[in-house]
PAZAPA-4460 file (N, C-alpha, C; in steps of 0.05 Angstrom, whole numbers, plus 32768, in hexadecimal, padded with zeros to 4 digits):
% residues 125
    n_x    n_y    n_z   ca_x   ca_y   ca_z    c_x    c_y    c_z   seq   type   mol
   7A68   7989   820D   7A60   79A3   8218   7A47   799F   8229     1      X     A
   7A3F   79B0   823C   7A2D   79AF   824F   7A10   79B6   8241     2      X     A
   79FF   79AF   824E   79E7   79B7   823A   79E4   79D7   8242     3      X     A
   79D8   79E5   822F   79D5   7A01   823E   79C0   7A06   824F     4      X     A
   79C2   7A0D   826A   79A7   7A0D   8277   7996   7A25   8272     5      X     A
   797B   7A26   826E   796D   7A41   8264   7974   7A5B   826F     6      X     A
   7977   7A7B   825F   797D   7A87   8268   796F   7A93   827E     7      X     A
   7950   7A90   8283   794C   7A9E   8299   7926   7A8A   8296     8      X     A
   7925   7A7E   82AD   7911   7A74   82A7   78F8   7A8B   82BB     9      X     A
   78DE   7A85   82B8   78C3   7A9B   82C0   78BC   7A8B   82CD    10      X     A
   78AC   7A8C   82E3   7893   7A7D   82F4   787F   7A80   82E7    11      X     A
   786D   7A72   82EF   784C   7A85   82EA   7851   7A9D   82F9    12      X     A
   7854   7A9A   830D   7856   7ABD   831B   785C   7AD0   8317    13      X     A
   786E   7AD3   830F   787A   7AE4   82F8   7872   7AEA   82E2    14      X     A
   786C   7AD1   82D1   785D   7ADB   82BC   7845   7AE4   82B9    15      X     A
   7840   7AE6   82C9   781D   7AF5   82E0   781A   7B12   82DB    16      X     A
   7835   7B15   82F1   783E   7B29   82F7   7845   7B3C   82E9    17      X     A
   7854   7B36   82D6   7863   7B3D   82BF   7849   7B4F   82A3    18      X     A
   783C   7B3B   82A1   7826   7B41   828F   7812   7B55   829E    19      X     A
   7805   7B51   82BB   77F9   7B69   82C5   7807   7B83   82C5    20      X     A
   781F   7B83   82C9   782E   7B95   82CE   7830   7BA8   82A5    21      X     A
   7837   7B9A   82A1   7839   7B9D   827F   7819   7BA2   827B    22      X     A
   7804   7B98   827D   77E7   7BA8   826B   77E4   7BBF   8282    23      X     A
   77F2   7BC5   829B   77E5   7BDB   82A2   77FF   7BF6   82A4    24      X     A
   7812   7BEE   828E   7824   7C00   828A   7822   7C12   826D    25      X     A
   7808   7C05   825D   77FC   7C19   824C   7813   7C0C   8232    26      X     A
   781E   7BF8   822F   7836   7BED   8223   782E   7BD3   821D    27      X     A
   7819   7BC8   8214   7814   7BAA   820A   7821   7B9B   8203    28      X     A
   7835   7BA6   81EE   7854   7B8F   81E4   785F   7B97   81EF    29      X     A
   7867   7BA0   8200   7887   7BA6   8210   788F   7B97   8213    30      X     A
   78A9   7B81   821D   78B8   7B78   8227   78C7   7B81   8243    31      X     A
   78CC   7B6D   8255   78DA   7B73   8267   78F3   7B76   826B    32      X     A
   7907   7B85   8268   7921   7B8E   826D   792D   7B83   8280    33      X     A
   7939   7B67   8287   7950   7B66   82A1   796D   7B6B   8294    34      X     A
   7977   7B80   82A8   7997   7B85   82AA   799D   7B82   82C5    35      X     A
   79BA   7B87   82CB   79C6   7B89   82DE   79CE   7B9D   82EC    36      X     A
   79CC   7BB4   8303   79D8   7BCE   8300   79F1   7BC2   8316    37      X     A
   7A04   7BCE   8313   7A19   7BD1   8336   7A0C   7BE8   8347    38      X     A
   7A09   7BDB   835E   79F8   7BE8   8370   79F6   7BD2   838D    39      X     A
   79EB   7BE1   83A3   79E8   7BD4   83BC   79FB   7BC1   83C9    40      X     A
   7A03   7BC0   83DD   7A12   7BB9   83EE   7A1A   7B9A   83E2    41      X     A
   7A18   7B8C   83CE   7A20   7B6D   83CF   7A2A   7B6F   83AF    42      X     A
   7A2A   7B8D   83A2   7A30   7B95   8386   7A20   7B92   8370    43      X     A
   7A08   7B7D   836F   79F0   7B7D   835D   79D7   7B83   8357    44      X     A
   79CC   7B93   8348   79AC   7B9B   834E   799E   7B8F   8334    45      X     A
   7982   7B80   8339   7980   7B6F   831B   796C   7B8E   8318    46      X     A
   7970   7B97   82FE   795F   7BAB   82F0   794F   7BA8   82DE    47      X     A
   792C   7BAF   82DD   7920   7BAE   82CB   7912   7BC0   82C4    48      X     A
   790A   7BBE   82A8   7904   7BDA   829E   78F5   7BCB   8283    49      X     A
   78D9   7BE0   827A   78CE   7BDA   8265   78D9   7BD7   824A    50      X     A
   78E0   7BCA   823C   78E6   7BD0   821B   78D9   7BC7   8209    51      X     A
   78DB   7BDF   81F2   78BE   7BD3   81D4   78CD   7BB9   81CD    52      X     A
   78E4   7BBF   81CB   78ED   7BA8   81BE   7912   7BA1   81D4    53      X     A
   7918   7B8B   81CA   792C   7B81   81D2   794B   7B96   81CA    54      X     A
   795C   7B9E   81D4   7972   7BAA   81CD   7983   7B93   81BB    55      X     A
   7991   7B9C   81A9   79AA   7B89   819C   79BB   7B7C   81B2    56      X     A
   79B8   7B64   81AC   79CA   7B54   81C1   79BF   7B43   81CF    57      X     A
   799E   7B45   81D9   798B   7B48   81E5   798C   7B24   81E7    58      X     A
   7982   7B16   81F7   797C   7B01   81F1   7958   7AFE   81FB    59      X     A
   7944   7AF7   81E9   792D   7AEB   81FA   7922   7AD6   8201    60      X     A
   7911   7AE6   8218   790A   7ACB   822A   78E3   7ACC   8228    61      X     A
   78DD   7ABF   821B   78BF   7AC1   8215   78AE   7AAB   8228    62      X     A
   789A   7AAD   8235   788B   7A99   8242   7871   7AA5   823D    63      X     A
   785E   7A93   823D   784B   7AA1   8238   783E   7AB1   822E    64      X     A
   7843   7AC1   8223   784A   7ADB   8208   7853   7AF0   821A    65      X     A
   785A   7AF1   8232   786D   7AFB   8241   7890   7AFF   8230    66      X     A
   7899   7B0F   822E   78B0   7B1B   8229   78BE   7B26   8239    67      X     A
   78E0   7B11   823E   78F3   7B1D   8250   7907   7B27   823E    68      X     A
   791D   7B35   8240   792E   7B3F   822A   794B   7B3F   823E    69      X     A
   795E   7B32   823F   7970   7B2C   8251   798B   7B3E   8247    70      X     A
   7997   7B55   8251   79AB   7B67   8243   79C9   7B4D   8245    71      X     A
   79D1   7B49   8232   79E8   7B3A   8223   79FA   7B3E   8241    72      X     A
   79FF   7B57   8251   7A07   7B5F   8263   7A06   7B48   8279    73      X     A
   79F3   7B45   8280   79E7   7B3A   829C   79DA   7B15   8294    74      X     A
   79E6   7B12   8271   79E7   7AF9   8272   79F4   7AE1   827F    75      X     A
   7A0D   7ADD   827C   7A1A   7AD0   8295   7A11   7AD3   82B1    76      X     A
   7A07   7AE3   82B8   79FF   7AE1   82D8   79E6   7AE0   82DB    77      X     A
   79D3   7ADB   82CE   79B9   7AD2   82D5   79AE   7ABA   82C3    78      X     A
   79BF   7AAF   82B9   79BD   7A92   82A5   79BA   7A83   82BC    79      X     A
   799F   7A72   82AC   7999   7A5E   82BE   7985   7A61   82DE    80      X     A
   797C   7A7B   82DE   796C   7A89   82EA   7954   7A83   82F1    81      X     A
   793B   7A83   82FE   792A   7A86   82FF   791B   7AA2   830C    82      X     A
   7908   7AA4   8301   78FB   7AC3   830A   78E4   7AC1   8310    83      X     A
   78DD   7ACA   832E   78C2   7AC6   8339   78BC   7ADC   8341    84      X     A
   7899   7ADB   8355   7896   7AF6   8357   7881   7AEB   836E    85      X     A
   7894   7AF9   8380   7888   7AF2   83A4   7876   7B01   83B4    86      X     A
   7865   7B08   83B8   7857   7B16   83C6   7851   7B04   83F1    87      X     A
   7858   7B19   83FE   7855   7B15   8412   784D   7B24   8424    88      X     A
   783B   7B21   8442   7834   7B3E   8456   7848   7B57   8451    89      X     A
   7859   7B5D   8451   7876   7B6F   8452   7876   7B76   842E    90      X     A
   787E   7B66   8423   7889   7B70   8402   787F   7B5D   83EE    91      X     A
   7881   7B6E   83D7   787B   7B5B   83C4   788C   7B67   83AA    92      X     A
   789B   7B53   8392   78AA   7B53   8386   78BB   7B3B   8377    93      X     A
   78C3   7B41   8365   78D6   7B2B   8353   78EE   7B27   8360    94      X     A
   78F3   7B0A   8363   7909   7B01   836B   7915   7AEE   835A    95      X     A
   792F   7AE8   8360   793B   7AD6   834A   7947   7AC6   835C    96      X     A
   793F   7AA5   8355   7953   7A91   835E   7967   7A8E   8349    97      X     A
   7983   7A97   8350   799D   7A9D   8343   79B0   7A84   833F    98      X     A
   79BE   7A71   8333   79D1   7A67   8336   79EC   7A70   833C    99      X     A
   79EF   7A87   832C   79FE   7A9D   832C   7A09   7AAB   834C   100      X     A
   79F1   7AAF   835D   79F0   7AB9   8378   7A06   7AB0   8385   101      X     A
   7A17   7AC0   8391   7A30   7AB7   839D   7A2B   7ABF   83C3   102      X     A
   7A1B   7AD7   83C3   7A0B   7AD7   83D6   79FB   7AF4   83DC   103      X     A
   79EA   7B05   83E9   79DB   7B1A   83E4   79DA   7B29   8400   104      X     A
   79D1   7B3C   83FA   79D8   7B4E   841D   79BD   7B49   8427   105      X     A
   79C7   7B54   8443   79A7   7B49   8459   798F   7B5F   8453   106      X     A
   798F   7B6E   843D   7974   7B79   8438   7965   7B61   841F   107      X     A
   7974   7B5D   8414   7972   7B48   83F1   7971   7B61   83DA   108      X     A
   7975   7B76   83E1   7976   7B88   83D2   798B   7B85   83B7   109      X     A
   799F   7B7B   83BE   79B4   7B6F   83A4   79C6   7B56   83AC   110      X     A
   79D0   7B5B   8391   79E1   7B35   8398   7A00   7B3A   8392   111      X     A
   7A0D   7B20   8395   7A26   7B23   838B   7A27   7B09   837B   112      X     A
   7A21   7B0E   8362   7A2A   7AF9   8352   7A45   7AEE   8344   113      X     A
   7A45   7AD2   8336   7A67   7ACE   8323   7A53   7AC8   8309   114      X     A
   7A62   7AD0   82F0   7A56   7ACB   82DD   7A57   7AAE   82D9   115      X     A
   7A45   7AA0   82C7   7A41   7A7C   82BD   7A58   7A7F   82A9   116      X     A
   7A64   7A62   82AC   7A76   7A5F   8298   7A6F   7A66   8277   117      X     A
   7A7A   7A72   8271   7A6E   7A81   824B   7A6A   7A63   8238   118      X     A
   7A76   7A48   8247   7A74   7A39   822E   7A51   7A2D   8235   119      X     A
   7A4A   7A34   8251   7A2A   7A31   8250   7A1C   7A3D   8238   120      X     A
   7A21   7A59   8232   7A13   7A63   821A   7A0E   7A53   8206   121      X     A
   7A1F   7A4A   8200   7A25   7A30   81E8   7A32   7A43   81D0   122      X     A
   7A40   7A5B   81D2   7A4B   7A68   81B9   7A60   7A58   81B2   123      X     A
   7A5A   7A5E   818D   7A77   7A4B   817F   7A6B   7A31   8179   124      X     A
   7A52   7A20   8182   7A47   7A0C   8179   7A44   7A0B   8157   125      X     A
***
C-alpha cells in the first residue's frame, strides 16, 4: 500500500494567519473549519468557518497549536494539500497547492477537483 500522504499540511503563513485571525475573533480555542461548497464557475469553493470543536467525522490537522478540522466530505479532495496564506499589492488570502486540482477558473475563485484514491486514507489497515 502507498504511504498515506498528510491530510493537509500549514505553512508558517498560514499558521500566522490563522492564529491572528483566531485571537482577534474573540474565540481563543476555535479551530478552523475547511469544507467544500459547489459553487463558481470550475464547481469548487474551499470553505472556512470557525469551530469550538471539530464535527464527528472531522479529521485534525494541528501545527503549532493552530487547529484545522477537515469535514470527512472534502477529505479525498484536499488530501495531501498544502495551505498558505499570500498577501500581495491587489489581494491577500489562503490558497491551497492541491494535488487534487484538475484545473480552476481565470478568477481562482474555485477549482475543479477528482477525489485521491480512498486506499491513500489507509482505511481497513
Amino acid at each position: 500500500m502507498t504511504e498515506r500522504p498528510p491530510i493537509l499540511t500549514l505553512t508558517d503563513a498560514a499558521v500566522n494567519r490563522i492564529r491572528a485571525l483566531r485571537e482577534n475573533s474573540g474565540k481563543p480555542d476555535a479551530g478552523l473549519r475547511v469544507s467544500l461548497k459547489e459553487g463558481g464557475c470550475a464547481g469548487y469553493e474551499y470553505d472556512m468557518q470557525w469551530a469550538d470543536a471539530p464535527a464527528p467525522g472531522d479529521d485534525v490537522v494541528e501545527t503549532d497549536g493552530v487547529k484545522v478540522y477537515v469535514d470527512p466530505a472534502a477529505l479525498l479532495y484536499v488530501l495531501g494539500s498544502t495551505m498558505d496564506y499570500v498577501e500581495d499589492r491587489l489581494k491577500a488570502g489562503f490558497v491551497f497547492d492541491n494535488p487534487n486540482q484538475i484545473s480552476a477558473c481565470g478568477c481562482g475563485e474555485s477549482v475543479q477537483l477528482k477525489p485521491a484514491d480512498p486506499a491513500m486514507i489507509g482505511e481497513g489497515e
